[in-house]
C-alpha positions in Angstrom: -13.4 20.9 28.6 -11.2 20.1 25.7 -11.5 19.6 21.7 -11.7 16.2 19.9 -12.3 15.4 16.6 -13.4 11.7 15.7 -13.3 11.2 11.8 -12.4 9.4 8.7 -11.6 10.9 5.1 -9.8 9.5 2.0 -6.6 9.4 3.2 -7.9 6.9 5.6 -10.6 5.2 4.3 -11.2 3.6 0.3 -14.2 5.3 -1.6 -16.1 2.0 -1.0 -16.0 2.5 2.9 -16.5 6.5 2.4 -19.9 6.2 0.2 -21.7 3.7 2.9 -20.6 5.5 5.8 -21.9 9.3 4.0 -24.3 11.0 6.2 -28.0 12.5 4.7 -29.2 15.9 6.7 -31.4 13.8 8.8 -28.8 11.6 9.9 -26.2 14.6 10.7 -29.1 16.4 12.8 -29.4 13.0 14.9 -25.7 12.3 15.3 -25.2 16.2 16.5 -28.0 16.0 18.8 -27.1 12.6 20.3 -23.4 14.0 20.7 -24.4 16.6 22.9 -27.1 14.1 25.0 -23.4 12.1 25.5 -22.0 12.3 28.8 -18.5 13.3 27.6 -19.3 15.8 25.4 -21.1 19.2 25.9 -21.2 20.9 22.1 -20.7 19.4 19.1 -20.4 20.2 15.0 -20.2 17.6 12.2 -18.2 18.4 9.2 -19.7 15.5 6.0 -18.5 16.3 2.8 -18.2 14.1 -0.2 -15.0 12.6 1.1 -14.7 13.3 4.5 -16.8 12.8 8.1 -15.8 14.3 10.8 -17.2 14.9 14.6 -16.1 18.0 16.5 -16.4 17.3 20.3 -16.1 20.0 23.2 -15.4 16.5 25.8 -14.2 16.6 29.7 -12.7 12.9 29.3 -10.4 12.0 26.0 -11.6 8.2 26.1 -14.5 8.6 27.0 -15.3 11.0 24.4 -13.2 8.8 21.5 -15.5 5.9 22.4 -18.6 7.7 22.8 -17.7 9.8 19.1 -16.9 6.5 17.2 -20.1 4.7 18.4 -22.0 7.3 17.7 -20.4 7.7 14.0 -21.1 3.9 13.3 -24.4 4.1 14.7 -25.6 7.2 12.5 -23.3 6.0 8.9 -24.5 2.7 8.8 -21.3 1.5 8.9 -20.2 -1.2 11.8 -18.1 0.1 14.8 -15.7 -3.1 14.1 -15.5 -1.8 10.3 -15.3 1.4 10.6 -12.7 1.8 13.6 -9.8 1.0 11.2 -10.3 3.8 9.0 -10.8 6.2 12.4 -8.5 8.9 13.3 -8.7 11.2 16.4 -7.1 14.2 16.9 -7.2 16.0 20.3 -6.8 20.3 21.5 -3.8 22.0 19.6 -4.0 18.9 16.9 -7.4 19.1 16.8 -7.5 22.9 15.8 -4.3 22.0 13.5 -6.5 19.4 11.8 -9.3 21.9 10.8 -7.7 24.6 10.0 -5.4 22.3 7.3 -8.9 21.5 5.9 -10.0 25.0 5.9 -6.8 25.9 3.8 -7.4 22.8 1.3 -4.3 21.2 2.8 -6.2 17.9 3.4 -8.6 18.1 0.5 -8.3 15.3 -2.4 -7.9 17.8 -4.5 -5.2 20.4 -2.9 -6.0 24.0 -3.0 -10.0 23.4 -3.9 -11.9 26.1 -2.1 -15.4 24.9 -2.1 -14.4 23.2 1.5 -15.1 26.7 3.1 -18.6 26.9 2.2 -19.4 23.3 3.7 -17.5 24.5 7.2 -19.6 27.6 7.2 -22.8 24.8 6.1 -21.2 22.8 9.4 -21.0 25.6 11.5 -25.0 26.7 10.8 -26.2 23.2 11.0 -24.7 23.0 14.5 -26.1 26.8 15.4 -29.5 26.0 14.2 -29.3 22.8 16.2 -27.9 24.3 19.6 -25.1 22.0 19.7 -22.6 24.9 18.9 -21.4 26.8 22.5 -18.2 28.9 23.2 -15.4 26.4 21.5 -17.4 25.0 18.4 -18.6 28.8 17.5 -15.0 29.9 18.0 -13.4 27.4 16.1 -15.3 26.7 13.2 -15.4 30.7 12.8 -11.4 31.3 12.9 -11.1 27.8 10.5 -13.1 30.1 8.2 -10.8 33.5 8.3 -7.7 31.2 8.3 -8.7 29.6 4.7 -9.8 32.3 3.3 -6.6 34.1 4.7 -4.4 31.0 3.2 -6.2 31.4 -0.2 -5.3 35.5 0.1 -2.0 35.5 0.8 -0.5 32.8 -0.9 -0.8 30.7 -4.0 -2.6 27.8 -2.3 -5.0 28.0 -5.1 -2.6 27.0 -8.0 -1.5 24.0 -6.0 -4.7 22.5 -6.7 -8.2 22.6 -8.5 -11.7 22.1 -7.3 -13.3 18.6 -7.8 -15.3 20.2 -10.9 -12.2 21.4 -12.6 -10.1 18.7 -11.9 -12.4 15.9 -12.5 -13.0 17.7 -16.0 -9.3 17.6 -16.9 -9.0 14.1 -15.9 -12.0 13.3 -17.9 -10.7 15.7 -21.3 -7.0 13.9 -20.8 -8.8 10.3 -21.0 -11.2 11.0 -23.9 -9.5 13.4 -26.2 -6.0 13.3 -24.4 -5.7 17.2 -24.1 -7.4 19.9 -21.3 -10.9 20.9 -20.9 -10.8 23.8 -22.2 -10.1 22.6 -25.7 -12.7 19.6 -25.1 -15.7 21.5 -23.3 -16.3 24.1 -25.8 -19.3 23.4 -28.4 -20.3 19.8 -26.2 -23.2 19.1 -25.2 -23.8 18.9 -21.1 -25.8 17.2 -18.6 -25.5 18.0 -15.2 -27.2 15.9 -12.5 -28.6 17.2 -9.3 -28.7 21.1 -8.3 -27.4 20.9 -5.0 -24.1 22.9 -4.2 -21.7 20.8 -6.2 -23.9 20.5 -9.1 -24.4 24.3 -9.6 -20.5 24.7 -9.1 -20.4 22.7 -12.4 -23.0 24.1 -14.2 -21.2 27.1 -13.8 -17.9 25.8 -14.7 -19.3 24.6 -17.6 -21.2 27.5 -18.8 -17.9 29.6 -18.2 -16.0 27.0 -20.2 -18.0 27.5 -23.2 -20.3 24.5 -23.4 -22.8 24.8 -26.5 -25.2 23.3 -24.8 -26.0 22.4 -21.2 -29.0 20.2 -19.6 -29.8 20.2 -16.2 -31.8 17.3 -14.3 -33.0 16.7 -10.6 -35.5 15.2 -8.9 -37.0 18.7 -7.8 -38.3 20.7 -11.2 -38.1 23.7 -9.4 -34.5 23.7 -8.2 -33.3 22.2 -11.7 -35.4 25.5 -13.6 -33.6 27.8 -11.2 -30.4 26.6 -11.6 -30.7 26.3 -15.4 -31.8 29.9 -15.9 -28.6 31.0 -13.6 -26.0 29.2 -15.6 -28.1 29.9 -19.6 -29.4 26.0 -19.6 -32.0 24.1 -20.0 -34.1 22.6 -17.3 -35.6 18.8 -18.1 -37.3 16.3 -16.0 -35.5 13.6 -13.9 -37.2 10.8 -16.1 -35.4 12.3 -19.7 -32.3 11.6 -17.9 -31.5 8.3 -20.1 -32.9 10.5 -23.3 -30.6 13.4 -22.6 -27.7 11.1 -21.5 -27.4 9.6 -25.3 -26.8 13.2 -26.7 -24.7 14.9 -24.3 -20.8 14.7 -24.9 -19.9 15.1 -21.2 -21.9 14.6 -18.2 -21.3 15.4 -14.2 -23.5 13.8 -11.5 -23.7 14.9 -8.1 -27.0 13.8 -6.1 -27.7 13.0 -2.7 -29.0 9.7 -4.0 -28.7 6.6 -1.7 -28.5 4.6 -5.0 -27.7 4.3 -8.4 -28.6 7.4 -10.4 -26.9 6.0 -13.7 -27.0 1.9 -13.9 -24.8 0.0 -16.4 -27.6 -0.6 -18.8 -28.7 3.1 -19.0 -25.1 4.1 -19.7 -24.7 0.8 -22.1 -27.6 1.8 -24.0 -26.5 5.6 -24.3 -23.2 4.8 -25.5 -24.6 2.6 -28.4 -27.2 5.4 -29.2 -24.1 7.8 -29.7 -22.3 5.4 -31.5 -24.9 4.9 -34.3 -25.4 9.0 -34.5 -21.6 8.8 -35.6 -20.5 10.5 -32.1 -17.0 11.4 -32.7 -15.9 11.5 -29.3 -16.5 9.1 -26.1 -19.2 9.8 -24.0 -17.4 11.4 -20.5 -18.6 10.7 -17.0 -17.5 12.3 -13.9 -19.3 11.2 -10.8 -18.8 13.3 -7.9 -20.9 12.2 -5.7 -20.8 10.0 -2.5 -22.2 7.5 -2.4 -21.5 7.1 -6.4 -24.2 8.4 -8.7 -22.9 6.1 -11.2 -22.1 2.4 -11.8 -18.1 1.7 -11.7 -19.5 -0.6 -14.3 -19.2 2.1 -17.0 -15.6 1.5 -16.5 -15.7 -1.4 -19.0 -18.7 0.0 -21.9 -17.2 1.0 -25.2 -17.5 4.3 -25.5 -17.8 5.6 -22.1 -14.7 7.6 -20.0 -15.5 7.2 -16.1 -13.7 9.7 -13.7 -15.1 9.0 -10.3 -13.9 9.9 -7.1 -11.9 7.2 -6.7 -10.2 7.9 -10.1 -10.0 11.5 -8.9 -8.3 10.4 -5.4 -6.1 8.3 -7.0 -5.0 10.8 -9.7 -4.5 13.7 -7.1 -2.3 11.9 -4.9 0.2 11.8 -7.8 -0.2 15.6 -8.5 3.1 18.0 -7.9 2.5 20.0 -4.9 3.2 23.9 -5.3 5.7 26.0 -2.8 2.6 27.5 -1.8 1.6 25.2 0.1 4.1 25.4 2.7 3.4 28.9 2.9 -0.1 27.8 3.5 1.0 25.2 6.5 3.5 28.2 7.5 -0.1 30.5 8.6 -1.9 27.2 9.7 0.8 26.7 12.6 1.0 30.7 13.5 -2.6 30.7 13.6 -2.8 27.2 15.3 -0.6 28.9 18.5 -2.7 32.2 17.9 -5.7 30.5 18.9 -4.7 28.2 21.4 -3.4 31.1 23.8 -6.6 33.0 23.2 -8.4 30.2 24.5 -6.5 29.7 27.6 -6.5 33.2 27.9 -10.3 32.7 27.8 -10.6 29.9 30.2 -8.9 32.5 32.9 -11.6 35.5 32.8 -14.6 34.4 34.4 -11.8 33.9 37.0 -10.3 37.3 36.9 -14.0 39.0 36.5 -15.1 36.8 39.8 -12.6 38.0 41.4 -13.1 41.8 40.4 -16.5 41.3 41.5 -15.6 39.9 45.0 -13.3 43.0 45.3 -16.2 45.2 44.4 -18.6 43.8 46.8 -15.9 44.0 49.5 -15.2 47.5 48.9 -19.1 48.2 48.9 -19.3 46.4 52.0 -16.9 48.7 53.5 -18.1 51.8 52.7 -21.6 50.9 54.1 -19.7 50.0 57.3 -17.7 53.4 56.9 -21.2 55.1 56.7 -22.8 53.5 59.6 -19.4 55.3 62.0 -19.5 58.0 60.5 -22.8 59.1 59.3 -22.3 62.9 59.2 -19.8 63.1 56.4 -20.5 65.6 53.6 -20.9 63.9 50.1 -17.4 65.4 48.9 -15.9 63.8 51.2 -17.5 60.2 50.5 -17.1 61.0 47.0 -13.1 61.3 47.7 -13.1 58.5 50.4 -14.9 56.1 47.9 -12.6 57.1 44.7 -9.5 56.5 46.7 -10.5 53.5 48.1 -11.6 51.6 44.6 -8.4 53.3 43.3 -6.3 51.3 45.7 -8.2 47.8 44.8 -7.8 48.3 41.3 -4.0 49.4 41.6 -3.5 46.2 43.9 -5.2 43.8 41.2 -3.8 44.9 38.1 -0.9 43.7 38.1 -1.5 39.9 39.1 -4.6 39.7 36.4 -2.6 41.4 33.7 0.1 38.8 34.1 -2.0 35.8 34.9 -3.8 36.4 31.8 -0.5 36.5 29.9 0.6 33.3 32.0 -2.9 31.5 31.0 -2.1 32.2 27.7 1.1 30.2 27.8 1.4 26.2 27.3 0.8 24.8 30.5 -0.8 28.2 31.7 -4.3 26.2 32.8 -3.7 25.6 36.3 -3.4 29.7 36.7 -7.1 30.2 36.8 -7.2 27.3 39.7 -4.3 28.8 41.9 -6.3 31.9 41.5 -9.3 30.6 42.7 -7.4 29.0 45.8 -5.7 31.8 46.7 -8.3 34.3 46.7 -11.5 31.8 48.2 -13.2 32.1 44.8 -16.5 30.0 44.9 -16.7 28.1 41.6 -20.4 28.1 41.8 -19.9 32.2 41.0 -16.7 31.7 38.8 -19.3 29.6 36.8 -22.0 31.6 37.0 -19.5 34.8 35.3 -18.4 32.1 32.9 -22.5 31.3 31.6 -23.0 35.1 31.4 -20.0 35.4 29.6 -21.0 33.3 26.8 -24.6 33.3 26.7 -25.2 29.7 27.6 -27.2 27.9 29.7 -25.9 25.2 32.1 -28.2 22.7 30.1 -27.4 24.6 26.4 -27.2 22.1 23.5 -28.4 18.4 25.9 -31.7 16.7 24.7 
């Protein structure tokens, strides 16, 4: 079995084909459990975040799997396999690890550097554990992507290369309406955050720390909104005073799971008018930062109204200076990259190596049974020494040849070991398969529908 990752993120796809093809917790649940019902593939993780979707495959055929992962992407995003295909990429074994553990470091993030990518791996490894579809290779992987960020983010300065999307999209937003940083805009200003899901509390907190004077907080479930309010010092307020609240804030960050507009043109027109006749002395900011967009691009053209969205933000990051950091960051992604690879070919050689411990076991059983059947009057001691000598000798003989074919599986190229092995020995791969289930704790049928 071997690794493929079907996906598409910004740097492939425009924000327009991004916030149609986003995937709801329904949707993701289906797509992982229909990946796994797929003949190709035998576990399976998907990794949706504002600006990225990707499926994680453990497949034993590459085109197989690449056709069978892209139809079912198109099928589950509502975007057509014609459409979508273009804006596709596939990355397969060592590039496949090399992919997500660039993503766990921030390397392929809009924003360089932003952190909050960990937490929605770990959210993308649970979903996949809770649904079965995680086995050996998922669990693995998704688990060291996860020590090698937060490793990248210890050891070097990945974090100064970039901001999350909360912090940048605030800086973009303080640079267009007062021209100067966020932390001499947000102080004082009056807040409204939208939603209280992950991203949402991450700027309610940013806020709060930044020194807002006042902040609102709105979502569709009071309860969630209260709680989140009461973390960060704001103020809880129904969904429906959204339009009331949004003519008195200064600055206002939106980030629902919303399949449509949150924020039309004639809410924001109307707010924008309200703060102009109160003698506002600033613009009214938006930053959208959700996918699909919470607000309408058509705020781009009211009076009075700043819109950083994440196409602004995409567009804005791609121009920003990349720090030496970051090739200190690539530097532990390929050492831990080659780390991991020969740990899993390593891995892929053991059930071989313990089947054929076991056969030497049952061999050396089998003759000392026979040895006590000739000779049935011989004293314990002398079993005892008989029996220790022999075993001795078996494990002397094998230790050698599994040592080193571990090392040699470990190797590029090493994978044909384990089947020379089982060749040269007579190893039945029904019990090589067997050692292998026991192994890991999975069932033959782990994961299928």
């Amino acid at each position: 079995m071997s690794l493929l990752v079907v996906g598409l993120s910004h740097r492939t796809a425009p924000v327009s084909v991004l916030e149609r093809a986003s995937l709801t917790a329904d949707t993701k649940a289906k797509l992982l459990q229909d990946a796994v019902a797929a003949e190709p593939a035998s576990e399976a993780a998907a990794l949706a975040t504002c600006n990225r979707i990707e499926l994680y495959a453990d497949v034993d055929k590459f085109h197989a799997g690449v056709a069978e992962l892209s139809t079912l992407l198109a099928q589950h995003s509502g975007v057509g396999l014609e459409e979508l295909t273009p804006h596709l990429y596939v990355h397969y074994e060592d590039r496949a690890v090399h992919h997500l553990f660039s993503v766990a470091c921030g390397l392929d993030s809009m924003v360089v550097g932003e952190g909050q990518i960990l937490a929605q791996i770990k959210d993308a490894l649970g979903g996949a554990q809770e649904l079965n579809t995680a086995g050996r290779l998922i669990n693995d992987l998704f688990q060291q992507a996860l020590r090698v960020g937060k490793r990248a983010h210890t050891e070097t300065g990945i974090d100064r290369a970039g901001q999350s999307l909360v912090t940048f999209g605030l800086d973009r937003l303080a640079a267009a309406v007062t021209g100067g940083p966020a932390d001499g805009w947000i102080p004082g200003r009056r807040a409204l955050v939208v939603g209280a899901g992950s991203m949402s509390s991450l700027a309610a907190a940013t806020l709060a720390r930044a020194g807002v004077g006042e902040l609102v907080v709105a979502n569709r479930t009071p309860e969630r909104a209260e709680r989140l309010a009461a973390a960060t010092g704001g103020r809880a307020v129904p969904f429906a005073a959204v339009p009331r609240e949004l003519a008195r804030a200064d600055v206002v960050i939106s980030c629902t799971g919303a399949t449509g507009l949150v924020l039309d043109g004639t809410v924001i027109a109307r707010a924008a008018a309200a703060r102009a006749a109160d003698g506002a002395s600033t613009p009214l900011g938006l930053l959208d930062l959700a996918m699909p967009r919470d607000i309408d691009a058509s705020a781009h053209a009211v009076d009075g109204v700043h819109l950083v969205d994440l196409e602004t933000i995409s567009e804005a990051a791609a121009d920003a200076p990349m720090a030496t950091d970051v090739d200190a960051a690539k530097r532990i992604v390929a050492d831990e990259v080659t780390a991991f690879g020969a740990a899993q070919r390593a891995a892929r050689i053991t059930p071989t190596v313990v089947a054929l411990r076991t056969m030497a076991a049952d061999v050396v059983a089998g003759e000392l049974a026979r040895l006590d059947g000739r000779l049935p009057g011989l004293d314990d001691k002398s079993r005892a020494e008989i029996t220790q000598t022999v075993r001795r000798v078996v494990d002397k003989l094998l230790h050698a040849p599994t040592v080193r074919v571990k090392q040699l599986a470990g190797e590029p190229g090493g994978a044909g070991y384990a089947d020379a092995l089982r060749e040269l020995f007579d190893l039945d791969p029904q019990t090589v398969a067997a050692v292998s289930r026991a192994d890991t704790g999975d069932d033959p049928n782990r994961g299928r529908a």
